[in-house]
N, C-alpha and C positions, 0 to 999 in steps of 0.2 A: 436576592442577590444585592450586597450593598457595598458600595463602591468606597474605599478604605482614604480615610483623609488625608491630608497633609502631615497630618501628625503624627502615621503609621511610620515607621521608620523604611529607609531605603534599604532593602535586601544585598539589588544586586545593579548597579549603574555603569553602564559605560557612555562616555566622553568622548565624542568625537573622533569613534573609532575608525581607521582607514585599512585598508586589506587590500595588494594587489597578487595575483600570481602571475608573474610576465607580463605582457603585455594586457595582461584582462584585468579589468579594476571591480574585484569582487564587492567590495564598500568604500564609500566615499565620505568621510564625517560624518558616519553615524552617529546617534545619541539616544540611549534605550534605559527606561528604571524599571524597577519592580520593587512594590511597598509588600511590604508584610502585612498577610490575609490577604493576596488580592489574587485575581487572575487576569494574568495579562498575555492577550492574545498574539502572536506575531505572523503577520500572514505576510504571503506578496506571491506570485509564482515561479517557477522552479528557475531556478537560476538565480532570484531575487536580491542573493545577499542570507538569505537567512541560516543555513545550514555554517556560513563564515559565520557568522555571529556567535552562532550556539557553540561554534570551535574555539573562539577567540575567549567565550566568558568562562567557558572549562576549564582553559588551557591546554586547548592542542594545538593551536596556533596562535601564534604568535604575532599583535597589530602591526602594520608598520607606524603608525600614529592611533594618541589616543590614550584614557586611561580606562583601567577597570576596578571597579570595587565591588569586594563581597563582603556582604554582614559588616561594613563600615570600616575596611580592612584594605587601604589600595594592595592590589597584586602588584608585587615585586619579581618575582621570578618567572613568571607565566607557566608553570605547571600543571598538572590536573591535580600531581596530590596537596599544594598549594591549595585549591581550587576548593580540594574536599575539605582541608583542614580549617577553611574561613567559613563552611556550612554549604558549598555546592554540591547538589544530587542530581545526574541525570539520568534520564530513560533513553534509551538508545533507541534509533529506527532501526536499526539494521542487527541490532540487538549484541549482550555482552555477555551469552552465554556459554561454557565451557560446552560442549554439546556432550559428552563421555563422560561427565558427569553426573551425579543424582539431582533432584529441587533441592534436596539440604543441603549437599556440600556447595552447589554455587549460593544458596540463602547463604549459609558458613563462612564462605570467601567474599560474600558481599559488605562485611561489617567489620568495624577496625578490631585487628586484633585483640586491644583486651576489652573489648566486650564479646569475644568470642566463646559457646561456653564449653566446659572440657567435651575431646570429641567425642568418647562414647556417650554424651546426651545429645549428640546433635540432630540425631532426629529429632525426639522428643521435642528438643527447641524450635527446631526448625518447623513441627506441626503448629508448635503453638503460634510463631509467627505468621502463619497463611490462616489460620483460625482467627487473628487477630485484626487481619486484613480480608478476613470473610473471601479469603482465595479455596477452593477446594481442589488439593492437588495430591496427589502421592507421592508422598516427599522419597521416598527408594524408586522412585521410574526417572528412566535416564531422560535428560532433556532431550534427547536426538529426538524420544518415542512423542514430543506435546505435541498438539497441534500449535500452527500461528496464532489460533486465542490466546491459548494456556500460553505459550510463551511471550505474549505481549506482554499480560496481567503479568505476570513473572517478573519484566523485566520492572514494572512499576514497582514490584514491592521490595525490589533489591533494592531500588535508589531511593526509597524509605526507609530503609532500615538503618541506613546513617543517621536519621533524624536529621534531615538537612532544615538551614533558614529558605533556601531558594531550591525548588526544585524545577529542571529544565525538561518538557515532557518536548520529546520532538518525533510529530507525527506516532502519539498514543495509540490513534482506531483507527488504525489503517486495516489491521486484519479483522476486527472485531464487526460484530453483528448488532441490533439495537439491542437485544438485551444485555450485551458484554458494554456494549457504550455508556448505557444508564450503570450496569456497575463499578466502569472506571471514574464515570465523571460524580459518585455519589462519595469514589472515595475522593478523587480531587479537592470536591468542596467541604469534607469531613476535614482533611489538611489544612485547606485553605483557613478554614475556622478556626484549629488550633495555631495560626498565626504564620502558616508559612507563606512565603512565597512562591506564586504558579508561575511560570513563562510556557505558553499552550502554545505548542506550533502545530495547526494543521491545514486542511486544503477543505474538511468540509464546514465550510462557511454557518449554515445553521447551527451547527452543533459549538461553533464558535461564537456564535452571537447568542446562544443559548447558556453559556456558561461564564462569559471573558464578563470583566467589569472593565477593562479597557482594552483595547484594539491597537497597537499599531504597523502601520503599513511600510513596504519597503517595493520599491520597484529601482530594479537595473541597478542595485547598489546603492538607492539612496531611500533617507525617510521621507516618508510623504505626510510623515504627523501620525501622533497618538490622541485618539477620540473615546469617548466613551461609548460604550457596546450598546448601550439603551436607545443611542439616538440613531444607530446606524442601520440599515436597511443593508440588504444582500447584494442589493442592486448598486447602490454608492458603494459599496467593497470593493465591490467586484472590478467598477470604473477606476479607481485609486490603484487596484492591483495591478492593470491591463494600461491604464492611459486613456481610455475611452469608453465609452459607454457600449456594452454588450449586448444582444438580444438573445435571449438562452432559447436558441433551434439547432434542433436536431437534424441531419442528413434525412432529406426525405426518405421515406420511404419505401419499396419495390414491390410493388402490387403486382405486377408482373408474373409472380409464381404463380404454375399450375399443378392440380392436382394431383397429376400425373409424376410430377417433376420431383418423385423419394428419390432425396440422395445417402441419408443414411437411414438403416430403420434396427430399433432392437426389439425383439421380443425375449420375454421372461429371464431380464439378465438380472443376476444377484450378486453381490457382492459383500466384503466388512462393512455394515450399515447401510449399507442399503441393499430394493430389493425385493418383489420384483421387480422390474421396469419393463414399460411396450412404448416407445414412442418410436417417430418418423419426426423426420426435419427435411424437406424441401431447398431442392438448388435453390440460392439467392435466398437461404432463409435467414433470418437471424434471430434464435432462441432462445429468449429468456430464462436463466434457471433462478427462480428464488428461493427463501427460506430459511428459517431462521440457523443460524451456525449449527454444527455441527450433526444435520440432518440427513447427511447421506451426500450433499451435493457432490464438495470435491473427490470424495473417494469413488461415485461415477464417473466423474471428468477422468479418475485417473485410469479408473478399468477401461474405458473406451478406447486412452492413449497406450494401453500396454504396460501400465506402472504397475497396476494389481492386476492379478488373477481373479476373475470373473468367470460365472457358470452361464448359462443361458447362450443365446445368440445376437449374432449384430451381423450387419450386412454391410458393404458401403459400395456405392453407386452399382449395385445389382451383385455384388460379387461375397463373399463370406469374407467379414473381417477377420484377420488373423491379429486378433490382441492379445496373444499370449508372450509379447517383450514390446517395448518403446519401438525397437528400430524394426520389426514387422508393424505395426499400426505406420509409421511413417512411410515403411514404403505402400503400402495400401493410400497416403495421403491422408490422413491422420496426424496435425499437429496440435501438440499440446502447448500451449504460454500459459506458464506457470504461475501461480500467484509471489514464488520464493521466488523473487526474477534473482539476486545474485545466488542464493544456492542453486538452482535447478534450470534456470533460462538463459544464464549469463555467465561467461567466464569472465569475472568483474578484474584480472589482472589486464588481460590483455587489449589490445586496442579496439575501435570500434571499426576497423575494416578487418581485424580478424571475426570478430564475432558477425558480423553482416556476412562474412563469405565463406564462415567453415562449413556450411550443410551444402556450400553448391563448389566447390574446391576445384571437385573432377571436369565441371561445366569450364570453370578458367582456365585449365590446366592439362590442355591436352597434348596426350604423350607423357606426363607428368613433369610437364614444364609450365610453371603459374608465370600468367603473361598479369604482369603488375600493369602495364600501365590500363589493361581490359578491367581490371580487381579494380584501379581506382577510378575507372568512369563511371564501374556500376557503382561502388561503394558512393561517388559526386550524387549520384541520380537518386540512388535510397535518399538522402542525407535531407536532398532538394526534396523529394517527396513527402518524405514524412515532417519533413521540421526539424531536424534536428538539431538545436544548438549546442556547439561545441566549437573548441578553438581551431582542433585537427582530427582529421581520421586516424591517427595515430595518437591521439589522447584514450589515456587505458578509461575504457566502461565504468571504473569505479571511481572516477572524479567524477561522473556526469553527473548531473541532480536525479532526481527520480525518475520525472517524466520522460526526460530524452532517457534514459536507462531503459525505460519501457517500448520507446519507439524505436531503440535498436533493438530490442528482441521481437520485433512485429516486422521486423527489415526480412527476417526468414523467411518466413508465406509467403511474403511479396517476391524474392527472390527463385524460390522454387516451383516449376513448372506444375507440378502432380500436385500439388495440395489441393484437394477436394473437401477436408473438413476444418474446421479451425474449434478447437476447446480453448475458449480463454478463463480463466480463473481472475477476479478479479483487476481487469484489463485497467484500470483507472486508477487503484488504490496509490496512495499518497504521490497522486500528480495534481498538479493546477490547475485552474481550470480553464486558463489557454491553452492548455498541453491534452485537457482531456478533451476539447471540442477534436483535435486535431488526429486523436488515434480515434474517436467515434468516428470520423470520416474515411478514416483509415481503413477501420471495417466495412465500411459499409461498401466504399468503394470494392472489398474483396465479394464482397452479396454479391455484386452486380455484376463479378464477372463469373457468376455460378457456384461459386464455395457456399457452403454450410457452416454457419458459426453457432456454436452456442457459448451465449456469455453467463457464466457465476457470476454474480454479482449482489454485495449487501446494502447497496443505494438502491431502493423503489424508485425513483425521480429517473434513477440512467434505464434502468428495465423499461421503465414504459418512454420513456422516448428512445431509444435506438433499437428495440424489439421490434419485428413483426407480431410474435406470439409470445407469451409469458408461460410456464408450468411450475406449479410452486411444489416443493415437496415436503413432507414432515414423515419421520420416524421411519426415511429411508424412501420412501414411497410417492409417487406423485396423485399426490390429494386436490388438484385444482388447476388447471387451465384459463387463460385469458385473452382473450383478442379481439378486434376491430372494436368495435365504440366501447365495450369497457373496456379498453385496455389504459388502465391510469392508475398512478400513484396510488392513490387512496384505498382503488378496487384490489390493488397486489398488497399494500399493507392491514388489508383488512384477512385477504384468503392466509396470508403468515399466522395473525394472530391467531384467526379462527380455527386453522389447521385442520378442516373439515375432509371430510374422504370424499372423493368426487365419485360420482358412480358413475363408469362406462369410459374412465381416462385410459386414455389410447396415443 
């Protein structure tokens, strides 16, 4: 990795950019470059400023103060097709997929018209372009059917196919696993070499100090300076990002659990990809699931919650689960948090006291009369509890940044009396890492009042610290178990690689 000189030209610069919405001052004089060949990191936590940024250098929003340039080209109009036309490519977090469409018609509508090529080859082209980017997709399968991998990598190589000078990746591996990660960041530095410009937005730090040739920080809306990635540690990031110096602990732990104390248990459950399974989880447990993408995990998570049709048996707190739809596992106490928090966990239109109170409505609203100001004491009390920053309870769910997006879908468990198990999928993915201490606590404090959690999860580092037990699974199957003194980083990224069959897992 070598850090691009002075002499690399400037891609993509903005000036002293400023951003308010109302009363909240999203950036204050910011000032941000990207040289050509380089990778430039932009971290900070969620709220930071940085998602305004990446709006502002598009062109979806528009600075109040400020200039921008692309490819040496000031923006005049602040557009996005502006944006494209000076060499801006970006990858979407939330992604820009037609969903009803096939991989080649959105490949097809990703590229300027006349490099389009006639539509009866557009397969053909379109295989060639995922071949080219060493993607392996089925260009005729509709996007609805990808997984979150397939459509991450996806969304990477539409905003390659412009050939852009700057491409803007924001929050790339959020869904991705280590081997999807090593494939996006090989194609990263593959671009970076042929001369483009990276702007890497993300929240896992290693993998940012692994890849960026420079770094810079934003907290509450301002910069904090751009550093080079060689000299920086995780720990001085981390301090820059936050305001002070952090000590990376986990909510202790609840030893507490007894043997006796199955609150869920399955035997011989099978399902699409995985299968069989026999495990047991413990009141106040919290369960590790590892393993490398695409091995069965989430399509367990989702037979347990009633999303798939599952053979076998499950029990939960002594009684026969009934997961044959969502809302029998629910009322059994069975919640699913989704790793699609706005497809699947979040009505991302509406406000965050609708979404904190639709699953307990009838609890407010007796007689069928919703007592508002009961809705806004509790909706005060989630808000204070979990952290949630936001300007109002009435700000729609899909301005919020990631993380508070996450902690108002964790507002549900907490609000509903019956919930006995909790399946989270990815409970952490593209949040900060003040925002991730604060739903780890989140959980744990649910352990301790007797629920059952199992977390998905493709960071080893969060498994072994907020687990009790770990269970790794490969090719559907749970091939390996971990707990008390090995239960660490190294011993869970070792049982993924190794993907060995455990004998007698239970």
């Amino acid at each position: 990795m070598s850090i691009p000189g002075p002499e690399r030209p400037v891609v993509l610069a903005l000036g002293g950019v400023s951003k308010a919405f109302g009363a909240v001052q999203a950036l204050r004089d910011v000032s941000f470059d990207c040289r050509a060949g380089e990778v430039h990191a932009l971290v900070g936590e969620n709220g930071s400023g940085k998602s305004t940024l990446l709006g502002i250098a598009s062109g979806f929003l528009a600075p109040d103060g400020g200039a921008v340039e692309i490819g040496g080209h000031r923006r005049r109009r602040g557009s996005p097709a502006e944006a494209r036309r000076f060499g801006l490519g970006i990858a979407y977090q939330a992604y820009s997929h037609v969903l009803d469409l096939s991989v080649g018609e959105n490949l097809y509508l990703a590229v300027p018209q006349e490099e389009q090529p006639r539509f009866g080859r557009m397969e053909e082209w379109a295989s060639a372009r995922l071949e080219e980017f060493k993607l392996e997709l089925p260009v005729s399968a509709r996007v609805r059917a990808l997984s979150l991998v397939q459509r991450q990598l996806l969304e990477v190589v539409k905003a390659l196919l412009a050939k852009p000078k700057v491409l803007l990746l924001d929050e790339p591996t959020t869904a991705l696993g280590p081997k999807e990660v090593e494939q996006l960041h090989e194609l990263v530095l593959q671009r970076s070499r042929a001369g483009v410009g990276i702007v890497y937005v993300s929240h896992r730090l290693p993998e940012v100090l692994g890849i960026a040739d420079r770094v810079t920080v934003l907290r509450d809306g301002v910069g904090q300076g751009t550093f080079d990635a060689a000299g920086m540690s995780e720990e001085s990031l981390v301090a820059l990002m936050i305001g002070r110096p952090l000590q990376h602990a986990f909510p202790e732990r609840n030893g507490g659990a007894r043997p006796s104390d199955v609150l869920l248990a399955v035997s011989g459950l099978r399902g699409e990809r995985f299968g069989p399974i026999d495990l047991v989880v413990k009141k106040g447990e919290i369960l590790g699931l590892a393993g490398a993408e695409g091995n069965g995990q989430v399509q367990f998570l989702r037979a347990l919650a009633g999303v798939e049709r599952p053979t076998g048996t499950a029990s939960c707190n002594g009684k026969e689960l009934d997961n044959k739809s969502p809302l029998a596992a629910l009322r059994a106490g069975v919640v699913l948090l989704s790793g699609d928090r706005t497809g699947e966990s979040l009505f991302p239109v509406l406000s965050v006291r609708a979404n904190t109170t639709v699953q307990v409505l009838r609890r407010l609203a007796p007689w069928g009369f919703l007592r508002r100001g009961r809705e806004r004491r509790t909706v005060t009390e989630m808000v204070r509890r979990l952290r949630i920053r936001m300007a109002s309870v009435e700000q729609p769910v899909q301005s919020l940044s990631g993380g508070n997006q996450q902690k108002v879908s964790l507002t549900r468990p907490f609000l509903r009396g019956d919930v006995r198990v909790i399946l989270a999928e990815e409970p952490t993915q593209g949040v900060d890492v003040g925002a991730r201490f604060d739903i780890y606590e989140a959980l744990r404090a649910k352990a301790d009042e007797g629920v059952a959690i199992i977390v998905k999860s493709s960071d080893p580092l969060e498994l072994a610290g907020l687990c009790d037990r770990v269970v790794v699974m490969s090719r559907g199957t749970i091939v390996d178990e971990i707990q008390g003194a090995d239960l660490g980083e190294r011993r869970i990224v070792e049982a993924i690689v190794g993907g060995r069959v455990m004998q007698g897992t239970a």
